[in-house]
N, CA, C and O atoms as CSV, one atom per row, in Angstrom:
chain,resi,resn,atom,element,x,y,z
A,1,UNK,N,N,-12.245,-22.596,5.892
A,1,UNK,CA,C,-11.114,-22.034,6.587
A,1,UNK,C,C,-10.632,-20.751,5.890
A,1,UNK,O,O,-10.173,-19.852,6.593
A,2,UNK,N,N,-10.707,-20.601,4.516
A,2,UNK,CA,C,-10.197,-19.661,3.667
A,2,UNK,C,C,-11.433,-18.270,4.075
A,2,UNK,O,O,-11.075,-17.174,3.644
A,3,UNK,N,N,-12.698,-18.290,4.793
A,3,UNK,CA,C,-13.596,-17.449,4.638
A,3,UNK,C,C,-13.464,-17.062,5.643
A,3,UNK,O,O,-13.778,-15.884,5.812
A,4,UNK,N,N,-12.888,-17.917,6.924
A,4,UNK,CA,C,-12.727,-17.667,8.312
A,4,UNK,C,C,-11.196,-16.948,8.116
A,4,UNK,O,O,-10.771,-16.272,9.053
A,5,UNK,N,N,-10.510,-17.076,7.088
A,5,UNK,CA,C,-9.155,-16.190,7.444
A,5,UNK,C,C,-9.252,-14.716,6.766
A,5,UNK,O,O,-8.519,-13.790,7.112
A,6,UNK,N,N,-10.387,-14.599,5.616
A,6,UNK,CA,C,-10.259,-13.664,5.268
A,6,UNK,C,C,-11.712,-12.576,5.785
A,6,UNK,O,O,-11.943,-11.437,5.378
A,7,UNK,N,N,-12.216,-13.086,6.413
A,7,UNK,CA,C,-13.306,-12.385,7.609
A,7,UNK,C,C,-12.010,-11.758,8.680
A,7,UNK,O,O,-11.999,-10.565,8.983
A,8,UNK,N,N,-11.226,-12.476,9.056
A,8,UNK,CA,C,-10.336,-11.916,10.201
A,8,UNK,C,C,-9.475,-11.301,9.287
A,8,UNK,O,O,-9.089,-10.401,10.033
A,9,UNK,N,N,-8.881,-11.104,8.234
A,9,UNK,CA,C,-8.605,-10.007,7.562
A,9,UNK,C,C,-9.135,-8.654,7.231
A,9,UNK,O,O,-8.528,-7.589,7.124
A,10,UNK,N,N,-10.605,-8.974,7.068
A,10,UNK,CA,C,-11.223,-8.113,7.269
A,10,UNK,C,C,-11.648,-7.315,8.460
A,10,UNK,O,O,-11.525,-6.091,8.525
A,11,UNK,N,N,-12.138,-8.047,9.370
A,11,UNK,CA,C,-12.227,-7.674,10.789
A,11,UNK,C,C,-10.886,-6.387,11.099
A,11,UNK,O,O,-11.110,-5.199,11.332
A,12,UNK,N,N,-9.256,-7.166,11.000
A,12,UNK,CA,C,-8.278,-6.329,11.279
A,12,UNK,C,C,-8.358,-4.954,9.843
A,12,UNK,O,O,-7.867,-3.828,9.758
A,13,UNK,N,N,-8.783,-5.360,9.390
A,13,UNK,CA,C,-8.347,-3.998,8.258
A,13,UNK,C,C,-9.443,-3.018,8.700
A,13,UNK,O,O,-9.135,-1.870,9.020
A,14,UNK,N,N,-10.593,-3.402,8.722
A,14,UNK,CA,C,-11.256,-2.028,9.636
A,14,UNK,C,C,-11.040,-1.814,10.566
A,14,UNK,O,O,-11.178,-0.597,10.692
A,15,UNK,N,N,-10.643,-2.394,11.755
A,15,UNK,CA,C,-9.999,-2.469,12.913
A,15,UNK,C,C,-8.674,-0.959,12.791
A,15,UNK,O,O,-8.503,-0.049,13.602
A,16,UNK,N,N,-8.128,-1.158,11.791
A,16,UNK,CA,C,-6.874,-0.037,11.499
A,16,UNK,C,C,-7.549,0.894,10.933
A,16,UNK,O,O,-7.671,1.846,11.704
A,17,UNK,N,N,-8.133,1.089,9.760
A,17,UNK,CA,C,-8.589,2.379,9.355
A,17,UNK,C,C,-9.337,3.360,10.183
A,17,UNK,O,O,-9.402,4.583,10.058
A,18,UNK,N,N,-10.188,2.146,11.526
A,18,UNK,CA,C,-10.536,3.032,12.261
A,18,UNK,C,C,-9.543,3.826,13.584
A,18,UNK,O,O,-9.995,4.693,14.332
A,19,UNK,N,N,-8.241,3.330,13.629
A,19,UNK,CA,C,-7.297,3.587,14.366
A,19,UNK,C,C,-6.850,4.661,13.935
A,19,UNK,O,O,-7.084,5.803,14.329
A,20,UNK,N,N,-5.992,4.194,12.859
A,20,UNK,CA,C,-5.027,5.316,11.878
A,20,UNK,C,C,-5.490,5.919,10.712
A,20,UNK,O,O,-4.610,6.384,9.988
A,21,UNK,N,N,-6.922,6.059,10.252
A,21,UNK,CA,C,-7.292,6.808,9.351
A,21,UNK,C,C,-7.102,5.946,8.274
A,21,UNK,O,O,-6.168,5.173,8.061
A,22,UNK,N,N,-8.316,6.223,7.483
A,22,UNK,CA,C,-8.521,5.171,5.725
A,22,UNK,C,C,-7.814,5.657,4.785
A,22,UNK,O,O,-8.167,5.275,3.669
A,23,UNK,N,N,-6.410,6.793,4.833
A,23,UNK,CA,C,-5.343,6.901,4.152
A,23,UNK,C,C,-3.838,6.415,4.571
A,23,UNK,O,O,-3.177,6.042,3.602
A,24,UNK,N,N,-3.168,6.350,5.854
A,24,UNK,CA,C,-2.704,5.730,6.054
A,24,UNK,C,C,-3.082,4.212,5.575
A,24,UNK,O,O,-2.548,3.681,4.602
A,25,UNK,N,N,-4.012,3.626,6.339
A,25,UNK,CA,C,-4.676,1.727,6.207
A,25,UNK,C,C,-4.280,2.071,4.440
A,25,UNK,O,O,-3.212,1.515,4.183
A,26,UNK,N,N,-4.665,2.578,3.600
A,26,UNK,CA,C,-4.919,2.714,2.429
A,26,UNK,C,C,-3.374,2.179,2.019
A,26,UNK,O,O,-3.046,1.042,1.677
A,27,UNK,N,N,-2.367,3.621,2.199
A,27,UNK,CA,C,-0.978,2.782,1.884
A,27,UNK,C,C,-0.278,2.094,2.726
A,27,UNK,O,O,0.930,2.032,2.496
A,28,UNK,N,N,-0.806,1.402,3.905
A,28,UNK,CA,C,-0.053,0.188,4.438
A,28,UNK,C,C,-0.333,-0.677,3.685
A,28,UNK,O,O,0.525,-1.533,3.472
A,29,UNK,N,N,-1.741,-0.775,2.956
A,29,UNK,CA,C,-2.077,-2.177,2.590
A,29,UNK,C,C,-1.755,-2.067,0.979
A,29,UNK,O,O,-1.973,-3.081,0.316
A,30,UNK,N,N,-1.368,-1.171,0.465
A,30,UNK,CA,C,-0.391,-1.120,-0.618
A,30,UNK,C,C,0.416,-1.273,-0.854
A,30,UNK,O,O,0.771,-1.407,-2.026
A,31,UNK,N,N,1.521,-1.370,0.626
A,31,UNK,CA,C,3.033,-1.673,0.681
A,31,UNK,C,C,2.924,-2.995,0.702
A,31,UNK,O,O,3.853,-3.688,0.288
A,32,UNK,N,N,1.558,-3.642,1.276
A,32,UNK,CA,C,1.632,-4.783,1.416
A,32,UNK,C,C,0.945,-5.953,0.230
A,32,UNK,O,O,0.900,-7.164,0.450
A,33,UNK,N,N,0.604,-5.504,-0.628
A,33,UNK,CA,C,-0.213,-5.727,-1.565
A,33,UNK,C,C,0.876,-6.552,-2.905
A,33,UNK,O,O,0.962,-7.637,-3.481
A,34,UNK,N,N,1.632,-5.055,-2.880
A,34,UNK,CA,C,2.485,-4.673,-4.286
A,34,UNK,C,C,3.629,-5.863,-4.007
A,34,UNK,O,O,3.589,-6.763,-4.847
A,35,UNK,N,N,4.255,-5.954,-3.362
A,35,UNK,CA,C,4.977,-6.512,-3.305
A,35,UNK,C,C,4.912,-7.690,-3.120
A,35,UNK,O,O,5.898,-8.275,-3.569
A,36,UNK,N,N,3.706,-8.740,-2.344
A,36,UNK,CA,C,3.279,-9.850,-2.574
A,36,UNK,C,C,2.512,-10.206,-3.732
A,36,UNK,O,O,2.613,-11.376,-4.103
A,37,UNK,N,N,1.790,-9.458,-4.357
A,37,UNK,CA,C,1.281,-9.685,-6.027
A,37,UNK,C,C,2.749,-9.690,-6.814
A,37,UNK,O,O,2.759,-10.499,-7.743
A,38,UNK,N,N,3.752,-9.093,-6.667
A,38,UNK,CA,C,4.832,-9.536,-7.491
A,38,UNK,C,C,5.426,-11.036,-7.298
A,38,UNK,O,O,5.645,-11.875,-8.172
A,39,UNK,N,N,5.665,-11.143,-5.583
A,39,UNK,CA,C,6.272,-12.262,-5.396
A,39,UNK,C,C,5.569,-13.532,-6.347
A,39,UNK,O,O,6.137,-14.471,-6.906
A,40,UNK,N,N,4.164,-13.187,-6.299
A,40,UNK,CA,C,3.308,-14.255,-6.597
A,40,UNK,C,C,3.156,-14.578,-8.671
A,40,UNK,O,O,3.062,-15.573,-9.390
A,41,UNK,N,N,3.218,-12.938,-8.899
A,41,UNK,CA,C,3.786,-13.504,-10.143
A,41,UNK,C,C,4.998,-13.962,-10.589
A,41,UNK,O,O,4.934,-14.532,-11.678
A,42,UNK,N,N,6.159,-13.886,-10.051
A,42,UNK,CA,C,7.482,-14.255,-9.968
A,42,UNK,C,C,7.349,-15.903,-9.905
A,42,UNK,O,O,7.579,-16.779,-10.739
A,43,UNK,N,N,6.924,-15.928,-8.676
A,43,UNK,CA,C,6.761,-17.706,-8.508
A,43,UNK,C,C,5.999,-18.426,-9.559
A,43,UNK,O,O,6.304,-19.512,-10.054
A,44,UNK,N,N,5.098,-17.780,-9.803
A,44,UNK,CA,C,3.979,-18.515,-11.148
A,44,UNK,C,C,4.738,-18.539,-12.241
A,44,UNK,O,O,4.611,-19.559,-12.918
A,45,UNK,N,N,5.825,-17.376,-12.803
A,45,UNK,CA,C,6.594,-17.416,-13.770
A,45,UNK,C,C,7.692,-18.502,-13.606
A,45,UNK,O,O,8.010,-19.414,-14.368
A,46,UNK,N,N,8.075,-18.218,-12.650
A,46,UNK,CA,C,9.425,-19.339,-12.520
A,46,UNK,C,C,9.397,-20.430,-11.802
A,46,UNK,O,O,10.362,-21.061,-11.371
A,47,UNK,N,N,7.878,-20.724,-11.634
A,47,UNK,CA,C,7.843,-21.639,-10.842
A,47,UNK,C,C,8.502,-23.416,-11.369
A,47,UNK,O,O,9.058,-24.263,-10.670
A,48,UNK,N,N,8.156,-23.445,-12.779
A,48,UNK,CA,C,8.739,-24.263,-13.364
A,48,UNK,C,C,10.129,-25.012,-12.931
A,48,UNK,O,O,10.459,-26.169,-12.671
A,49,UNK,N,N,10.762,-23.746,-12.993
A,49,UNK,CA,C,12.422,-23.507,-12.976
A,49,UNK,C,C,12.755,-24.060,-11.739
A,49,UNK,O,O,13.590,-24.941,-11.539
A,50,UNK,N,N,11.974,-23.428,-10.829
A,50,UNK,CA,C,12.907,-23.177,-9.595
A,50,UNK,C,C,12.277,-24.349,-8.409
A,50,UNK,O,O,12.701,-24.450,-7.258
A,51,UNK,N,N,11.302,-25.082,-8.946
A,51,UNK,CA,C,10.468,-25.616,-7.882
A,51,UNK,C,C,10.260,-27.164,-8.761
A,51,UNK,O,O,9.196,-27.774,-8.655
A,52,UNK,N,N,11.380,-27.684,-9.605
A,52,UNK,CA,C,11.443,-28.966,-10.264
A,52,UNK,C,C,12.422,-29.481,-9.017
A,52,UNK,O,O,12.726,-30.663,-8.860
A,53,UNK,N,N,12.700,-28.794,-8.476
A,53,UNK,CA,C,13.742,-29.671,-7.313
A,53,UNK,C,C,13.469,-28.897,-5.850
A,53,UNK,O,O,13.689,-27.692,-5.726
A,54,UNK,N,N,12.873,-29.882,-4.563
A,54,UNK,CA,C,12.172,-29.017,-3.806
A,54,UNK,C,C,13.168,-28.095,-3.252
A,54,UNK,O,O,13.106,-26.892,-2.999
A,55,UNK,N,N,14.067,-28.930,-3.131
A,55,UNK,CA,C,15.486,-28.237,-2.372
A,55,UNK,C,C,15.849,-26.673,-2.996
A,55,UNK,O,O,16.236,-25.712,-2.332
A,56,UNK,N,N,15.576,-26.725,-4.654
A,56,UNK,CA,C,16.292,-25.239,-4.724
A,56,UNK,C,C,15.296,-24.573,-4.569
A,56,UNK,O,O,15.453,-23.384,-4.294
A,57,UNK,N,N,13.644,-25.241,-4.723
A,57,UNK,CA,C,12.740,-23.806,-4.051
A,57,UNK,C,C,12.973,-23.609,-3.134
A,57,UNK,O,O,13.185,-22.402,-3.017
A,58,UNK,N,N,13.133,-24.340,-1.889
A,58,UNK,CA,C,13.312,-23.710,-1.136
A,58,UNK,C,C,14.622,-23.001,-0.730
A,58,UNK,O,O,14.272,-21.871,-0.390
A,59,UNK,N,N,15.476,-23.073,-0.647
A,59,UNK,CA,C,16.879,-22.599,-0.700
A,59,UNK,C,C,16.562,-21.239,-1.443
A,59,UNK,O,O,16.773,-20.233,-0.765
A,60,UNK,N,N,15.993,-21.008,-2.993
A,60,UNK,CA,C,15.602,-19.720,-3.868
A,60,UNK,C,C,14.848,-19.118,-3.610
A,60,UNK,O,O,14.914,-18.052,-4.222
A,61,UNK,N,N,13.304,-19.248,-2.363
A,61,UNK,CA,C,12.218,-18.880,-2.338
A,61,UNK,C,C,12.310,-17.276,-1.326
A,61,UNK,O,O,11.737,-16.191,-1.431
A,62,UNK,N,N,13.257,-17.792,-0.439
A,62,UNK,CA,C,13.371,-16.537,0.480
A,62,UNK,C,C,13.977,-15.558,-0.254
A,62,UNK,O,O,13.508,-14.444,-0.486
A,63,UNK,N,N,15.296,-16.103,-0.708
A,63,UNK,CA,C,16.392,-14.674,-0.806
A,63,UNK,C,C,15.587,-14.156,-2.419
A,63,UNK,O,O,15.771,-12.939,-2.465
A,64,UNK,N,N,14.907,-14.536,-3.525
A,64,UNK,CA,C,14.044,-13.927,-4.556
A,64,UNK,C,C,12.579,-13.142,-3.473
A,64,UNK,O,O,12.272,-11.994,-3.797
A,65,UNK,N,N,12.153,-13.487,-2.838
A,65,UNK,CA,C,11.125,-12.823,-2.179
A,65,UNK,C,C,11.609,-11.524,-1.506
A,65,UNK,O,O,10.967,-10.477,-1.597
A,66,UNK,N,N,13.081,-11.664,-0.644
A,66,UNK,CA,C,13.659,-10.412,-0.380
A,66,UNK,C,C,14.241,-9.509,-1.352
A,66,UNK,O,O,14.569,-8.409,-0.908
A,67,UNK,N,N,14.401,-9.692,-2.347
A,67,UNK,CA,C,15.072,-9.311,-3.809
A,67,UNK,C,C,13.823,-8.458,-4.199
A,67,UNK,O,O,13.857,-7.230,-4.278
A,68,UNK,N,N,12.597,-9.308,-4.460
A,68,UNK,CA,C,11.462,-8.454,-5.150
A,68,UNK,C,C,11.355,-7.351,-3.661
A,68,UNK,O,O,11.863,-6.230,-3.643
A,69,UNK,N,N,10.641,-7.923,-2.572
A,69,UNK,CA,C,10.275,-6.490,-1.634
A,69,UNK,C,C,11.151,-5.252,-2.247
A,69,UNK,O,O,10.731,-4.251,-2.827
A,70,UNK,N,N,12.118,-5.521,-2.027
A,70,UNK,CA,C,13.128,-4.069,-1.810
A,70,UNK,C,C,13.380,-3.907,-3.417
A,70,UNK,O,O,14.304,-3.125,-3.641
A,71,UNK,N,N,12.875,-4.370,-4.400
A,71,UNK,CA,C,12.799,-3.906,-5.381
A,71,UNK,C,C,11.501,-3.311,-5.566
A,71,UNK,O,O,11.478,-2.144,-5.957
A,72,UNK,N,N,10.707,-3.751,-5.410
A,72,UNK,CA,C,9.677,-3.088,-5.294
A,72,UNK,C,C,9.261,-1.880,-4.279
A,72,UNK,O,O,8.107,-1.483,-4.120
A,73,UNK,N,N,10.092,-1.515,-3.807
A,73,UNK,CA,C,9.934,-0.237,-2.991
A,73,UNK,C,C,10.384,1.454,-3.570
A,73,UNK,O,O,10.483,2.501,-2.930
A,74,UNK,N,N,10.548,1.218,-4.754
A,74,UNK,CA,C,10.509,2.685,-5.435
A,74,UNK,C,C,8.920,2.848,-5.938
A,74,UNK,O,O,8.094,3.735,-5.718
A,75,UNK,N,N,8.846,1.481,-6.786
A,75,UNK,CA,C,7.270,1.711,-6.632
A,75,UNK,C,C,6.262,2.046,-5.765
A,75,UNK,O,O,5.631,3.103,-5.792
A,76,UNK,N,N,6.125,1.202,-5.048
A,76,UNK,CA,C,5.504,1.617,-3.708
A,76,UNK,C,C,5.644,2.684,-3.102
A,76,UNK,O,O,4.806,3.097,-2.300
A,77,UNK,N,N,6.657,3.258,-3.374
A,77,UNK,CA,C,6.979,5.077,-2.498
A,77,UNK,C,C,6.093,5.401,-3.293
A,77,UNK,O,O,5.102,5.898,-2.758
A,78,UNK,N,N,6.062,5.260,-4.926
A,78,UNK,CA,C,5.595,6.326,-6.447
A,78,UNK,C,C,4.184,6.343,-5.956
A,78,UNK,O,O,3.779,7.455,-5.619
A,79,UNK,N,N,3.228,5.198,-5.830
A,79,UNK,CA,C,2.074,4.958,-5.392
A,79,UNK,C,C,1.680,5.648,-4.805
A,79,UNK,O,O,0.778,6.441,-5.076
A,80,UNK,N,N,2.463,5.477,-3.508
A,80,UNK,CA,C,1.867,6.185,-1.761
A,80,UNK,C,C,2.198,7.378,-2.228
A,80,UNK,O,O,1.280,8.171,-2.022
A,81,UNK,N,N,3.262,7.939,-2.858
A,81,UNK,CA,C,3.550,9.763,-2.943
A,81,UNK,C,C,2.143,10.297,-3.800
A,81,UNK,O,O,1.691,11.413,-3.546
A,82,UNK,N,N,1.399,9.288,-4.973
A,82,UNK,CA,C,0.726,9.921,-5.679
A,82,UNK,C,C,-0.552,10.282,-5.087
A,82,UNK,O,O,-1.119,11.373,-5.146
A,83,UNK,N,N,-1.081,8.784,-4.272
A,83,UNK,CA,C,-2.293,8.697,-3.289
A,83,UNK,C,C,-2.199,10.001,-2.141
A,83,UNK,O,O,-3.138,10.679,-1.725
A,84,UNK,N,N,-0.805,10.099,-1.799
A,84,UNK,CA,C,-0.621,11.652,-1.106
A,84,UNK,C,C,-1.009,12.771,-1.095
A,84,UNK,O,O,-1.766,13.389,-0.347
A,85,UNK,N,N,0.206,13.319,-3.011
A,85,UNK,CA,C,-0.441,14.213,-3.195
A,85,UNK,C,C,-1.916,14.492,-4.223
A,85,UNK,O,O,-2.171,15.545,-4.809
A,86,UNK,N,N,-2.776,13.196,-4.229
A,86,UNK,CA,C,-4.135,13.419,-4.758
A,86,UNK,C,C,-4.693,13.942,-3.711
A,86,UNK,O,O,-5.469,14.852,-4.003
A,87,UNK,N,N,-4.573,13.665,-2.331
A,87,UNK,CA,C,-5.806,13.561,-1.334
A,87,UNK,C,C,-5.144,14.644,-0.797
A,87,UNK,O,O,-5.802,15.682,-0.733
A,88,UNK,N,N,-4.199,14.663,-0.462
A,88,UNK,CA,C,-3.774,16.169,-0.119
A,88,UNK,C,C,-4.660,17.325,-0.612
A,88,UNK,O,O,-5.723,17.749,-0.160
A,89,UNK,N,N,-3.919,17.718,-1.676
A,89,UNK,CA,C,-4.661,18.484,-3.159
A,89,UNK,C,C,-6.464,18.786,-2.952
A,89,UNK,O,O,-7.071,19.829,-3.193
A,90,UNK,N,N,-6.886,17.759,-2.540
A,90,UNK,CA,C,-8.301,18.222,-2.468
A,90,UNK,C,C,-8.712,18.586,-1.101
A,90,UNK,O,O,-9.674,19.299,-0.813
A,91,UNK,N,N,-7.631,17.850,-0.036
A,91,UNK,CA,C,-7.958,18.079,1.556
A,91,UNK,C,C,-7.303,19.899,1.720
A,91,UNK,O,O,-7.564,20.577,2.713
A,92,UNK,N,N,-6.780,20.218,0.996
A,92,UNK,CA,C,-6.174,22.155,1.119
A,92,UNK,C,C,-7.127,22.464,0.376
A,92,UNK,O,O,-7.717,23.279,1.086
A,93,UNK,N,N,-7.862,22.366,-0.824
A,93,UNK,CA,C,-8.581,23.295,-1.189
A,93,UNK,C,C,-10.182,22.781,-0.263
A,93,UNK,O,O,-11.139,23.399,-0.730
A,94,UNK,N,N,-10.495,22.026,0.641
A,94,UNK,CA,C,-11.588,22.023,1.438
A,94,UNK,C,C,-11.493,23.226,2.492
A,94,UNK,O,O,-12.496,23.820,2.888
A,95,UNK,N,N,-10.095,23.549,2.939
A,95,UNK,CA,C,-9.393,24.039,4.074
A,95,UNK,C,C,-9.745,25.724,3.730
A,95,UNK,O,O,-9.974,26.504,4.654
A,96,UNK,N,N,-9.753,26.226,2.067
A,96,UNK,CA,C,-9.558,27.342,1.674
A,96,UNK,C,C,-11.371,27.998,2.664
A,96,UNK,O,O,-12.246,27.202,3.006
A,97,UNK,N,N,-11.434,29.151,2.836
A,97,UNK,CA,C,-12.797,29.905,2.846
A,97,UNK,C,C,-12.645,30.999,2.092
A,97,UNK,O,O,-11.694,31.667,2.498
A,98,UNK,N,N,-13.314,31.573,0.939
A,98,UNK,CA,C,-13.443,32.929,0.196
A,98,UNK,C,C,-14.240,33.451,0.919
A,98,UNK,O,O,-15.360,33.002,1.164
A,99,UNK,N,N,-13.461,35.115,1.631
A,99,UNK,CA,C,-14.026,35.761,2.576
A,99,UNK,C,C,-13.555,37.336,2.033
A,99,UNK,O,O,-12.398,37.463,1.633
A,100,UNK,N,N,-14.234,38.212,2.029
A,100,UNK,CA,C,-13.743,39.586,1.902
A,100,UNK,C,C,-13.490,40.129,2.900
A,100,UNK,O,O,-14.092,39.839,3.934
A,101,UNK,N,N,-12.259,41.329,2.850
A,101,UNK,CA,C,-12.075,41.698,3.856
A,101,UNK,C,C,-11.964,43.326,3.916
A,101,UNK,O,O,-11.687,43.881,2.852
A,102,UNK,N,N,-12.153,44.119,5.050
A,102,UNK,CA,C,-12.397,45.505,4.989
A,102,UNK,C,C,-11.639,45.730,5.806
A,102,UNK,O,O,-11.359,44.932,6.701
A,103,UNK,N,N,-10.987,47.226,5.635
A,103,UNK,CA,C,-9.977,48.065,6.430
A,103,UNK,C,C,-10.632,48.399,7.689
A,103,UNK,O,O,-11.786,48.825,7.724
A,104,UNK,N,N,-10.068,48.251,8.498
A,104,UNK,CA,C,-10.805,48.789,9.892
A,104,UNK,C,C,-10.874,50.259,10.100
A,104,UNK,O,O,-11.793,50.772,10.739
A,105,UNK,N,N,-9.855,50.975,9.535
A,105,UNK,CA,C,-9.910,52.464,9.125
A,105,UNK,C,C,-10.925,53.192,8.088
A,105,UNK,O,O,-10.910,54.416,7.958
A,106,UNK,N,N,-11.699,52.455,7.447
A,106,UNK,CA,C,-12.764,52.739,6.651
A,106,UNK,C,C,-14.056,53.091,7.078
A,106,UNK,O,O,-14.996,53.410,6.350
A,107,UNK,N,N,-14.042,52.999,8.528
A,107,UNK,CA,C,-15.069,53.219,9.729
A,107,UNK,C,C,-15.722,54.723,9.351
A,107,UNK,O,O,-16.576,55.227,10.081
């Protein structure tokens, strides 16, 4: 079941890059990445704590999961701005042509 969900993960993630381009897909799936690899170390850290009584995991599980996202969103800008201006940076100097040019009055 785990190979069949992450085949259809896959399936949809090329599915988008071929939609919206493999830099966009690139930082959607970074916004989406970063912030669930935190949640997930958060829970592994505190899982102890917070999940000895089912009631306060769950009661703690949402509003700490909304806490990390939106904490984690300066990062995630820092990321996507850098992945930006890397690919940028090399997509303007593809754009450049070195061409000489002559006065038309030189005729």
């Amino acid at each position: 079941m785990t190979y069949l969900f992450l085949y259809l993960i896959g399936l949809l993630l090329v599915w988008y890059v071929y939609k919206v381009g493999w830099l966009a897909a690139l930082k959607t799936v970074i916004s989406i990445i970063v912030p669930s690899f935190l949640i997930i170390i958060f829970n592994v850290k505190a899982g102890r704590l917070l999940f000895k009584s089912p009631i306060i995991g769950l009661v703690s599980a949402l509003p700490t999961s909304i806490f990390i996202v939106r904490g984690s969103k300066p990062l995630v800008t820092l990321i996507n701005n850098w992945i930006e201006a890397k690919f940028n940076f090399i997509d303007i100097q593809k754009d450049i042509i070195d061409t000489e040019s002559y006065p038309v009055d030189d005729q």
